[in-house]
C-alpha positions as CSV (number, residue, x, y, z in Angstrom):
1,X,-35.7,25.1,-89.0
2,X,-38.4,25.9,-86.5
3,X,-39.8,22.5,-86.9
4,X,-36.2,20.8,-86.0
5,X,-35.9,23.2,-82.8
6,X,-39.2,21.9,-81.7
7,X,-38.8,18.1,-82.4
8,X,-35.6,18.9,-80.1
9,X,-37.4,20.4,-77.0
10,X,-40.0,17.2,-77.5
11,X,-36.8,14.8,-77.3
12,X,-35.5,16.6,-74.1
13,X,-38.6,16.9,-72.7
14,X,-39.4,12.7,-73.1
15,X,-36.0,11.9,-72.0
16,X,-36.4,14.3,-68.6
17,X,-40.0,12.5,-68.1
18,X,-38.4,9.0,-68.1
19,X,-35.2,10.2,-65.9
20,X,-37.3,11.3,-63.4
21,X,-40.1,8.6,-62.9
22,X,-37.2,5.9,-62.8
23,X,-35.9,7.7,-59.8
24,X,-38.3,5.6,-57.6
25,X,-37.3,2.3,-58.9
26,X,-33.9,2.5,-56.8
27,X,-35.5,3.7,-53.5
28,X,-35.6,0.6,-51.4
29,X,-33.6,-1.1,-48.6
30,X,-31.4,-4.3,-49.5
31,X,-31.7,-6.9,-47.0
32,X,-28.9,-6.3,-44.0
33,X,-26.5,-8.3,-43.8
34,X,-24.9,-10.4,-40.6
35,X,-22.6,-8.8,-38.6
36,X,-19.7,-11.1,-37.2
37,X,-16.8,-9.6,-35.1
38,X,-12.8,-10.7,-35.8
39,X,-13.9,-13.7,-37.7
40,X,-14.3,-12.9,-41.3
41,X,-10.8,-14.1,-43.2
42,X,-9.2,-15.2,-39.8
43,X,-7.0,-18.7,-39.5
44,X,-7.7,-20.4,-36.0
45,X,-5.4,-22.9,-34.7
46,X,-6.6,-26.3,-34.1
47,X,-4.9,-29.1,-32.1
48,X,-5.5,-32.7,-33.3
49,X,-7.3,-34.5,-30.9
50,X,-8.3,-31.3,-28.8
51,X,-11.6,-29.8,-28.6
52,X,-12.2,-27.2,-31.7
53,X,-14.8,-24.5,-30.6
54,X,-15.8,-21.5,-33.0
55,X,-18.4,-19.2,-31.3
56,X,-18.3,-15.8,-33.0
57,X,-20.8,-13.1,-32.3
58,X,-23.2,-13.2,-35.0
59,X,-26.2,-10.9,-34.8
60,X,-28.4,-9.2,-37.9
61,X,-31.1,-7.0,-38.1
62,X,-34.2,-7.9,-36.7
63,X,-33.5,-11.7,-36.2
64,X,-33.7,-13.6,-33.5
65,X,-30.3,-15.6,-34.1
66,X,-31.3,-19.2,-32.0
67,X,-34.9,-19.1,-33.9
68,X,-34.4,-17.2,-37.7
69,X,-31.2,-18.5,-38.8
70,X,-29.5,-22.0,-39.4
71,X,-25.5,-22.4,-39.3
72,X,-23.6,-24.6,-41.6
73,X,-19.1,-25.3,-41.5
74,X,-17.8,-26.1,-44.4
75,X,-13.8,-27.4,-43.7
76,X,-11.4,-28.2,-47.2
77,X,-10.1,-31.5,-46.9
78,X,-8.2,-31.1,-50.1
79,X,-6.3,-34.3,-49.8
80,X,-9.4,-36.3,-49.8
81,X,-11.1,-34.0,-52.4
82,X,-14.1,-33.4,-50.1
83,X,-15.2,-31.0,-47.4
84,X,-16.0,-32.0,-44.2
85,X,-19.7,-30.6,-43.2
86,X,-21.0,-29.5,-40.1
87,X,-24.1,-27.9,-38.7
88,X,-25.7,-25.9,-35.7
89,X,-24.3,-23.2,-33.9
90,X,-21.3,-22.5,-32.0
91,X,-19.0,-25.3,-33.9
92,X,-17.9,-28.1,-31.9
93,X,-15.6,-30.6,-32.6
94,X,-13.1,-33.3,-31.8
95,X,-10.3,-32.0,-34.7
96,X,-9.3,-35.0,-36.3
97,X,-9.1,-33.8,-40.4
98,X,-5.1,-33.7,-40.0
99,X,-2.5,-30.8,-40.1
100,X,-2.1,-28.1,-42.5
101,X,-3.9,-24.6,-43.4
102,X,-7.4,-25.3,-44.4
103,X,-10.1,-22.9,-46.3
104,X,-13.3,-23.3,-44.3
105,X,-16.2,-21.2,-44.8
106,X,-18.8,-20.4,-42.2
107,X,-22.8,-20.0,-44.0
108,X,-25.4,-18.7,-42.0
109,X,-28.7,-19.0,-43.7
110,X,-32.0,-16.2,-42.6
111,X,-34.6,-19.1,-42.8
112,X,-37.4,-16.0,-43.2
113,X,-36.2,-15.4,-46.5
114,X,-33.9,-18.2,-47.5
115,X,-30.8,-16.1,-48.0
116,X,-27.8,-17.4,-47.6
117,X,-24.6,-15.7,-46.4
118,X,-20.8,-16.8,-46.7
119,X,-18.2,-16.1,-44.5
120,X,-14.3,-17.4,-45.3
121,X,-11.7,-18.4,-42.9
122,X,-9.2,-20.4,-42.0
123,X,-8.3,-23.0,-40.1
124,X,-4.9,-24.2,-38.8
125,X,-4.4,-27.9,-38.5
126,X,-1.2,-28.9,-35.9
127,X,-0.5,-32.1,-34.1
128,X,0.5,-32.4,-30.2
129,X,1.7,-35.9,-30.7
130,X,5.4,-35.4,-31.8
131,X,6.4,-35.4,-28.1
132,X,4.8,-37.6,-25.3
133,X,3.5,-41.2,-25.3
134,X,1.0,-43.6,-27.1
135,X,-0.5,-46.2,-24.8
136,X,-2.4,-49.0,-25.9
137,X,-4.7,-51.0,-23.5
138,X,-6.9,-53.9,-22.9
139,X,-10.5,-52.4,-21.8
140,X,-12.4,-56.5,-20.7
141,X,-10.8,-57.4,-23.9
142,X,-11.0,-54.4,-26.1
143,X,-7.7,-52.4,-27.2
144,X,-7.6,-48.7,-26.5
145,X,-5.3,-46.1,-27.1
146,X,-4.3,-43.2,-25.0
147,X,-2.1,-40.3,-25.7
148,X,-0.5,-38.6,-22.8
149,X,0.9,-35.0,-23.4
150,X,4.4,-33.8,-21.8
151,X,2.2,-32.0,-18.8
152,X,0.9,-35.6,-18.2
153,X,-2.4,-35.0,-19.8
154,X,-4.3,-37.9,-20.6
155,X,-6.4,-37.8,-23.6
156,X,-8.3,-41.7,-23.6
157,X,-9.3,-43.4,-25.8
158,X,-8.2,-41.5,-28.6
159,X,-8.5,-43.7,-31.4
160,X,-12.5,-44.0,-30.7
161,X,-12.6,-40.3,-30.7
162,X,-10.7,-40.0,-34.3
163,X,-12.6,-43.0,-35.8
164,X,-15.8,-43.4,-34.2
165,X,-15.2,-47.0,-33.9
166,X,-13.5,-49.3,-31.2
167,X,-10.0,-51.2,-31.9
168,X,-10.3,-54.7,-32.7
169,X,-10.4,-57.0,-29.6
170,X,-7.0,-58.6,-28.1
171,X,-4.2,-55.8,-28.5
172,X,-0.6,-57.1,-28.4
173,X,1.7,-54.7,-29.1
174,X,1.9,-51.4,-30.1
175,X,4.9,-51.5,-32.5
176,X,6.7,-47.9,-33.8
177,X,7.9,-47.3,-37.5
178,X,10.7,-44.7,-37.5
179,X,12.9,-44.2,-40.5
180,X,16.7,-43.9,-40.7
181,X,18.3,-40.8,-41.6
182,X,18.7,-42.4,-45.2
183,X,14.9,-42.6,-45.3
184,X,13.4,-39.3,-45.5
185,X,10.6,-39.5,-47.4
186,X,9.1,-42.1,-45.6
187,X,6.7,-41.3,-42.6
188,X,6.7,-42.8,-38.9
189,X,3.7,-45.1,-38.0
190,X,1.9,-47.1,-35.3
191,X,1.1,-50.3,-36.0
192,X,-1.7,-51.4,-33.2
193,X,-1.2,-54.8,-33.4
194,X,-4.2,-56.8,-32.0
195,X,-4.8,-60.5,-32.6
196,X,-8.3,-60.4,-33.5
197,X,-9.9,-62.8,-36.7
198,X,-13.1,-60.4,-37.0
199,X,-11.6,-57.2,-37.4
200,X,-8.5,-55.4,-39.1
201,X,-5.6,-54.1,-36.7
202,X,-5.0,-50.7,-37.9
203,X,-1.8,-48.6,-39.2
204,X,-1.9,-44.8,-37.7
205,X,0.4,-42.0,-38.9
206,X,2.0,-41.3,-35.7
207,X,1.9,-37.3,-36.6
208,X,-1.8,-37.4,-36.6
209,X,-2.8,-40.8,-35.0
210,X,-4.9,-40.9,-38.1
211,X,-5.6,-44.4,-39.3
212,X,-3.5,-44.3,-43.1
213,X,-4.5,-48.1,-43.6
214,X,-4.7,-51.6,-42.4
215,X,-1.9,-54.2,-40.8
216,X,-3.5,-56.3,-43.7
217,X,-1.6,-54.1,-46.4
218,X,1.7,-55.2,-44.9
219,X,1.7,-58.3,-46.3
220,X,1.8,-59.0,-50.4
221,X,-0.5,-61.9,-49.8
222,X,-2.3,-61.4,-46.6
223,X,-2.6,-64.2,-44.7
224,X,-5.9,-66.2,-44.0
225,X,-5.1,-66.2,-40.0
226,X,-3.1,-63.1,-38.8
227,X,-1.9,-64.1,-35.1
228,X,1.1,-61.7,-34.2
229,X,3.5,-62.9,-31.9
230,X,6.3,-60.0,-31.5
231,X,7.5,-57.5,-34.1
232,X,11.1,-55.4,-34.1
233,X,12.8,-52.8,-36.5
234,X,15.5,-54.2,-38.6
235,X,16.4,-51.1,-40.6
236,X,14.0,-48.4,-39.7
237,X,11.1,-49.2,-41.4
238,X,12.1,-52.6,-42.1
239,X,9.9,-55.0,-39.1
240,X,11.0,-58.1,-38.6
241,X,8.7,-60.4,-36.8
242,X,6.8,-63.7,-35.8
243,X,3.8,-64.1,-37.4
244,X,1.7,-67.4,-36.8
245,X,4.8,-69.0,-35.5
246,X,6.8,-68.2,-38.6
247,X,9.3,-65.8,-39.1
248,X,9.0,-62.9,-41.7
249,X,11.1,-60.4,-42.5
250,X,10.5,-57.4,-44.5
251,X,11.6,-56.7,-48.0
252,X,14.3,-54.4,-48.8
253,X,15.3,-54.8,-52.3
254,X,13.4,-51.6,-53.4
255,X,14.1,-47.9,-52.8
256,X,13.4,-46.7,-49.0
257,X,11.0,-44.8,-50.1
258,X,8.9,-47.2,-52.6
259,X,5.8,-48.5,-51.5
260,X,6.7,-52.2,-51.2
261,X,9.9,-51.2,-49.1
262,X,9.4,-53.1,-45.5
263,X,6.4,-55.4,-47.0
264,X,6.4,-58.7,-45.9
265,X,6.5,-61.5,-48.7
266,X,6.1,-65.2,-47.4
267,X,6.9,-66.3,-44.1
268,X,10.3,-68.3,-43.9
269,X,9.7,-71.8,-45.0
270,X,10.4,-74.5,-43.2
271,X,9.1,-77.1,-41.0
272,X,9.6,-75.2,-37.6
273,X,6.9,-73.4,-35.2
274,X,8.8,-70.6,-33.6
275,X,9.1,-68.8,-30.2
276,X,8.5,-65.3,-30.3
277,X,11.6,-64.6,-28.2
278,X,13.8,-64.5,-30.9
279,X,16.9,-62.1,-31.8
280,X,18.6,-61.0,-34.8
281,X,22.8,-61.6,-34.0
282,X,24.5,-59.4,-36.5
283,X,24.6,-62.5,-39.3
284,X,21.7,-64.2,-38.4
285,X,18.4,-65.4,-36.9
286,X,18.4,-67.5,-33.5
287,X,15.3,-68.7,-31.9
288,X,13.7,-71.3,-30.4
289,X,11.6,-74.0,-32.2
290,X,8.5,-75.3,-30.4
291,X,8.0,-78.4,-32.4
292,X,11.4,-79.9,-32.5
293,X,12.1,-78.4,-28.6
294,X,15.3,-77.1,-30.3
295,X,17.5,-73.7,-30.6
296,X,16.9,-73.2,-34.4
297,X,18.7,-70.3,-36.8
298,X,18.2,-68.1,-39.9
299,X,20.4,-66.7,-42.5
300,X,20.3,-62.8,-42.6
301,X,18.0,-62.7,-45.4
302,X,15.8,-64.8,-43.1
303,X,16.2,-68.2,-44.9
304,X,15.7,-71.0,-42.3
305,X,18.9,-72.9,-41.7
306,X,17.2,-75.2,-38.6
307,X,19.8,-76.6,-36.4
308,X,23.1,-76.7,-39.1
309,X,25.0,-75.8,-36.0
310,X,27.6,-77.4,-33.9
311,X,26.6,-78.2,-30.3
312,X,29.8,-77.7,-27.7
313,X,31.2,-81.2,-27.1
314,X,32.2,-79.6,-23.8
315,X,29.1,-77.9,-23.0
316,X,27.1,-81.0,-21.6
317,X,24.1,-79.7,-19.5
318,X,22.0,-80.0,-21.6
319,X,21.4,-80.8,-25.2
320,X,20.8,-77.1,-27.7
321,X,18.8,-78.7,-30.3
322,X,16.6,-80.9,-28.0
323,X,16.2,-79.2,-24.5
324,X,13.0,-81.2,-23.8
325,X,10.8,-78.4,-23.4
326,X,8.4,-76.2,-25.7
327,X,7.0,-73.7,-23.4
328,X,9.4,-71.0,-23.2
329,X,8.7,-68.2,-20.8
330,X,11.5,-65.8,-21.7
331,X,14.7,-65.2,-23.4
332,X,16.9,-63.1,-24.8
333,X,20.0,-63.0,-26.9
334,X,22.3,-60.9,-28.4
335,X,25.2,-61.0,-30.8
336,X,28.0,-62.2,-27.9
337,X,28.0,-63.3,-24.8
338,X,26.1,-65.8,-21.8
339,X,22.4,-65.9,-22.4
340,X,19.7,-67.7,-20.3
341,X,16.5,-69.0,-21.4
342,X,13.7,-69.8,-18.8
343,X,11.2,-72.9,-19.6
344,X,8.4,-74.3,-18.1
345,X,8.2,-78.1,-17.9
346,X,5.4,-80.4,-18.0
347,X,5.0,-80.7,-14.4
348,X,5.3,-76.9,-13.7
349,X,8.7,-77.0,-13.1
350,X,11.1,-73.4,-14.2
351,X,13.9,-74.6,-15.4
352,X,16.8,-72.0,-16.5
353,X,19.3,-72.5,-18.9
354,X,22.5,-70.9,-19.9
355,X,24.5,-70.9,-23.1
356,X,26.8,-69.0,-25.4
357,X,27.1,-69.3,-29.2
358,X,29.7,-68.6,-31.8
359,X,28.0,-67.8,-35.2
360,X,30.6,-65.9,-38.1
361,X,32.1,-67.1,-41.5
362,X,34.0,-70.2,-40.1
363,X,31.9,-71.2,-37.0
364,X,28.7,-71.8,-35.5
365,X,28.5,-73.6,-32.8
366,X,26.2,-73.3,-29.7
367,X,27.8,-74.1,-25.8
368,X,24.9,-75.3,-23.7
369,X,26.4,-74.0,-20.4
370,X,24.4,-75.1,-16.8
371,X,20.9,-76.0,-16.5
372,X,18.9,-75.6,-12.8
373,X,16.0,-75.2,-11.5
374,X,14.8,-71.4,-11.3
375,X,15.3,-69.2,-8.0
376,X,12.2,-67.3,-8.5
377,X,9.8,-70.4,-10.0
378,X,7.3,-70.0,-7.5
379,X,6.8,-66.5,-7.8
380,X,6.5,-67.2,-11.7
381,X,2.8,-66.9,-13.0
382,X,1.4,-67.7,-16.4
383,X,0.8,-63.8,-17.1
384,X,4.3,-62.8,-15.7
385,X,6.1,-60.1,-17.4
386,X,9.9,-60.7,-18.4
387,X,12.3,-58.0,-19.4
388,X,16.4,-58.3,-19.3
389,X,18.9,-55.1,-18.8
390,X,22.3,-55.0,-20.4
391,X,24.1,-56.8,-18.1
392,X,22.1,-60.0,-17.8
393,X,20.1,-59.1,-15.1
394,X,16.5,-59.8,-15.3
395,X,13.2,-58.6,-13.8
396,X,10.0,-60.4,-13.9
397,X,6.3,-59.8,-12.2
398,X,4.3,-61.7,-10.3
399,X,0.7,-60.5,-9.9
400,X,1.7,-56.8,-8.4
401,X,5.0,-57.4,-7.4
402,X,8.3,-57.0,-9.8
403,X,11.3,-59.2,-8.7
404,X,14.7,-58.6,-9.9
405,X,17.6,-61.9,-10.5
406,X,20.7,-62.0,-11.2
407,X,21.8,-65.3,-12.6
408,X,25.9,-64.8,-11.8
409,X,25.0,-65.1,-8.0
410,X,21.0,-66.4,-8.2
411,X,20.6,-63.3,-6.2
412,X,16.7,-62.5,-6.0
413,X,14.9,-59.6,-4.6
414,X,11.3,-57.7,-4.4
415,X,11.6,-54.2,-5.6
416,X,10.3,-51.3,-3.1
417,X,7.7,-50.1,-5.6
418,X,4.0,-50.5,-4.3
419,X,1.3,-50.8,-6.8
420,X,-1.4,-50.9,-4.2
421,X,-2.2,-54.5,-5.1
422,X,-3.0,-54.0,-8.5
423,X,-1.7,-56.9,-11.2
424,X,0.7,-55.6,-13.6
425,X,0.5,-56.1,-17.1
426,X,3.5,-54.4,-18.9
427,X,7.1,-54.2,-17.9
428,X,9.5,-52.5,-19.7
429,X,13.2,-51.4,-19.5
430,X,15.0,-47.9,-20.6
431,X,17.9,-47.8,-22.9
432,X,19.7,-46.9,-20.0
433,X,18.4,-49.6,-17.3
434,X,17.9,-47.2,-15.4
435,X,14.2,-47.4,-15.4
436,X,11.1,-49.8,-15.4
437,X,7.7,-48.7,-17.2
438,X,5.0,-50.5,-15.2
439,X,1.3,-51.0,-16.9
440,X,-1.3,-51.8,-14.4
441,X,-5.2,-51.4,-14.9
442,X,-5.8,-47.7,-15.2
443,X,-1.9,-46.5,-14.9
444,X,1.5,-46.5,-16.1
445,X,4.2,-45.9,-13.4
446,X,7.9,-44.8,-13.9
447,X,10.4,-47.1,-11.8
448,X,14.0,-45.7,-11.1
449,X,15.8,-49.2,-10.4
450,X,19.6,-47.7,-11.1
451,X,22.3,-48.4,-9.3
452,X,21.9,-48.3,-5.2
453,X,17.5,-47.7,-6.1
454,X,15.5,-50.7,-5.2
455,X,12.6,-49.9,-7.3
456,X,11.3,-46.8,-5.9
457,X,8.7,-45.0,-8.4
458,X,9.1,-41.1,-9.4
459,X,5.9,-40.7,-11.9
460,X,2.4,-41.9,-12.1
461,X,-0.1,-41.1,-15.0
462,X,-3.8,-42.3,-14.2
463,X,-6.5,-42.6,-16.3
464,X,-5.8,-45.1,-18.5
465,X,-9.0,-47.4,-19.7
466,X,-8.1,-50.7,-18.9
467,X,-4.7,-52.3,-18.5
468,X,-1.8,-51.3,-20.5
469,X,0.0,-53.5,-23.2
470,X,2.3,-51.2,-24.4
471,X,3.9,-47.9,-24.5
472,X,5.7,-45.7,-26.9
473,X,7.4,-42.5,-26.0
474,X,8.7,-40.0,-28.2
475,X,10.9,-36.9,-26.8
């Protein structure tokens, strides 16, 4: 018994020994930690295209933050299963990684002892291109694009900033796919159209103005040569359109929302070279073959029907399917109604022509009307920009001058607005016809030309690079 109550005391005693020399092995100091104010598990908003700067307070014990530590970003970019990866210290950035909530994670690393620390937040990704307008421009040859904000912001050559590369050379058109209401799964694009051999023209979701792919992908066979002459909508996202003098027409025997809905097949046989001042009547195609010099057609699936029509026995000034010209300046036509096309003869001679057709189930048949010598043909230029309102009255440019003609009367006149001598390069026409869009090098002007206004301009945006092609503007 006494021996068990002293093996006892020599247990507790051992066991208080070991208690009490172990006391020192926790007395030290972990390594601080970095201190960073209202940032820790916070979401920032970031605009696309806008400057994103991130510039928390940072400090930690005994560190000289520009000298002991290194700074690394880490932003999801869970659709591309990746992370985009940035260094340095405060974080800035062109945001270009598309909208949505991203996990990002800040790391700030003590270089004195290689420790690393982690930091989570999150950032907001929101577009400011649902309202305002995309530009695209011709910089000595170049395209560029240029978004200009509702508060008539500029931010140039936006596409560069996104991509880190240029836009193929020769820019055309800058053509807009918006669905129909019966389309909702399918996403609005710009297609920067640019005839350029080396180098693809790109396909940008217009949310983002994020290149999703290539103009090359439109086509089921791409084409060796891809020389774009002027694309429309036919049903939302269907585009209609000459391409290397052919006409194509997108597909639309699959869902809306199927990938090969809108692809163009093959171009519309047949032995033809067409204009790309074309127009889409209601039941058909008309146009205007170069080759044969003639007024050509389409069926509404786009099969070429060449000149099947009837010309006007009492129409005689001038013959439809043979007007003795190829080099047609500008026309357009609509489902009913007197149209005028404007040539340009061998011996630089404008010649206007006038006609009506009658194209549905039991007819077609094309009234070649009068045929004169232009009112305005020597203002016209080979650059000269043509656009028509909805009551057949035309305007036209000549160097940095916009004239406007009525045919009914030849009446022709110099609009007011002054461009300070600078050539323009784009004309277009509102909805309305109430107003002109004027592209000249390095701005885009806002003519009101309604009724009783002789051209007078209400709004100038500067700062575009080079001259403007095109415009799209979404309210």
């Amino acid at each position: 018994m006494k021996f068990r109550i002293i093996l006892t005391l020599a247990v507790l005693v051992g066991l208080y020994t070991a208690c009490k020399k172990d006391l020192g092995n926790y007395d030290y100091h972990p390594p601080s930690e970095p201190t960073i104010s209202e940032f820790r598990d916070s979401t920032f908003t970031a605009l696309l295209g806008d400057s994103l700067i991130l510039n928390p307070k940072i400090s930690l014990a005994d560190a000289d933050p520009k000298k002991d530590l290194s700074f690394e970003w880490r932003i999801a970019v869970a659709e591309e299963q990746r992370e985009a990866v940035y260094t340095g210290f405060p974080l800035k950035m062109v945001f270009n990684l598309g909208p949505g909530l991203r996990s990002s994670k800040l790391i700030i690393i003590d270089n004195r002892n290689g420790l690393r620390y982690m930091i989570p937040f999150k950032i907001l990704g929101s577009t400011q291109f649902s309202v305002g307008s995309l530009i695209l421009s011709d910089d000595n040859g170049t395209g560029k694009l240029s978004f200009v904000k509702p508060d008539h912001t500029v931010v140039a050559d936006i596409y560069k900033s996104f991509h880190n590369e240029d836009l193929p050379k020769n820019p055309v058109q800058l053509y807009f796919s918006d669905p129909l209401p019966y389309q909702p799964i399918t996403n609005q694009d710009y297609w920067v159209l640019c005839n350029d051999g080396t180098k693809k023209s790109p396909v940008l979701d217009a949310s983002t103005l994020l290149r999703k792919r290539y103009f090359n992908e439109q086509f089921f066979t791409t084409p060796s040569v891809i020389n774009v002459g002027r694309l429309v909508p036919f049903m939302g996202t269907v585009p209609t359109g000459v391409i290397n003098n052919k006409l194509y027409v997108g597909v639309v025997s699959t869902a809306p929302f199927a990938p090969d809905y809108g692809k163009f097949a093959n171009e519309q046989s047949g032995d033809y070279l067409l204009s790309k001042h074309f127009t889409f009547t209601g039941s058909l195609y008309f146009g205007f073959d170069t080759k044969s010099k003639g007024f050509v057609t389409f069926g509404g699936d786009g099969s070429y029907l060449g000149k099947d029509y009837v010309v006007d026995p009492e129409g005689t000034a001038f013959d439809p399917k043979n007007v003795g010209m190829d080099d047609l300046l500008f026309m357009q036509t609509g489902q009913a109604g007197t149209f005028y096309a404007f040539f340009k003869a061998p011996d630089g001679t404008i010649t206007e022509l006038s006609f009506s057709y009658t194209f549905d189930s039991s007819t077609k048949r094309v009234t070649a009307l009068s045929k004169r010598v232009f009112a305005g043909a020597s203002l016209v230029q080979t650059d000269s920009k043509w656009v028509r309102n909805t009551l057949n009255v035309f305007y036209f440019t000549s160097n940095d001058k916009i004239y406007r003609y009525n045919p009914l009367n030849a009446d022709l006149r110099v609009l007011d607005a002054n461009f300070s001598g600078k050539k323009i390069t784009m004309l277009k026409i509102s909805t309305d016809d109430n107003a002109l869009t004027v592209g000249t090098a390095g701005s885009v002007y806002t003519v009101n030309v309604s009724v009783g206004v002789n051209g007078v301009i209400t709004n100038t945006i500067d700062g575009i690079p080079g001259a403007a092609v095109d415009i799209v503007t979404r309210k």
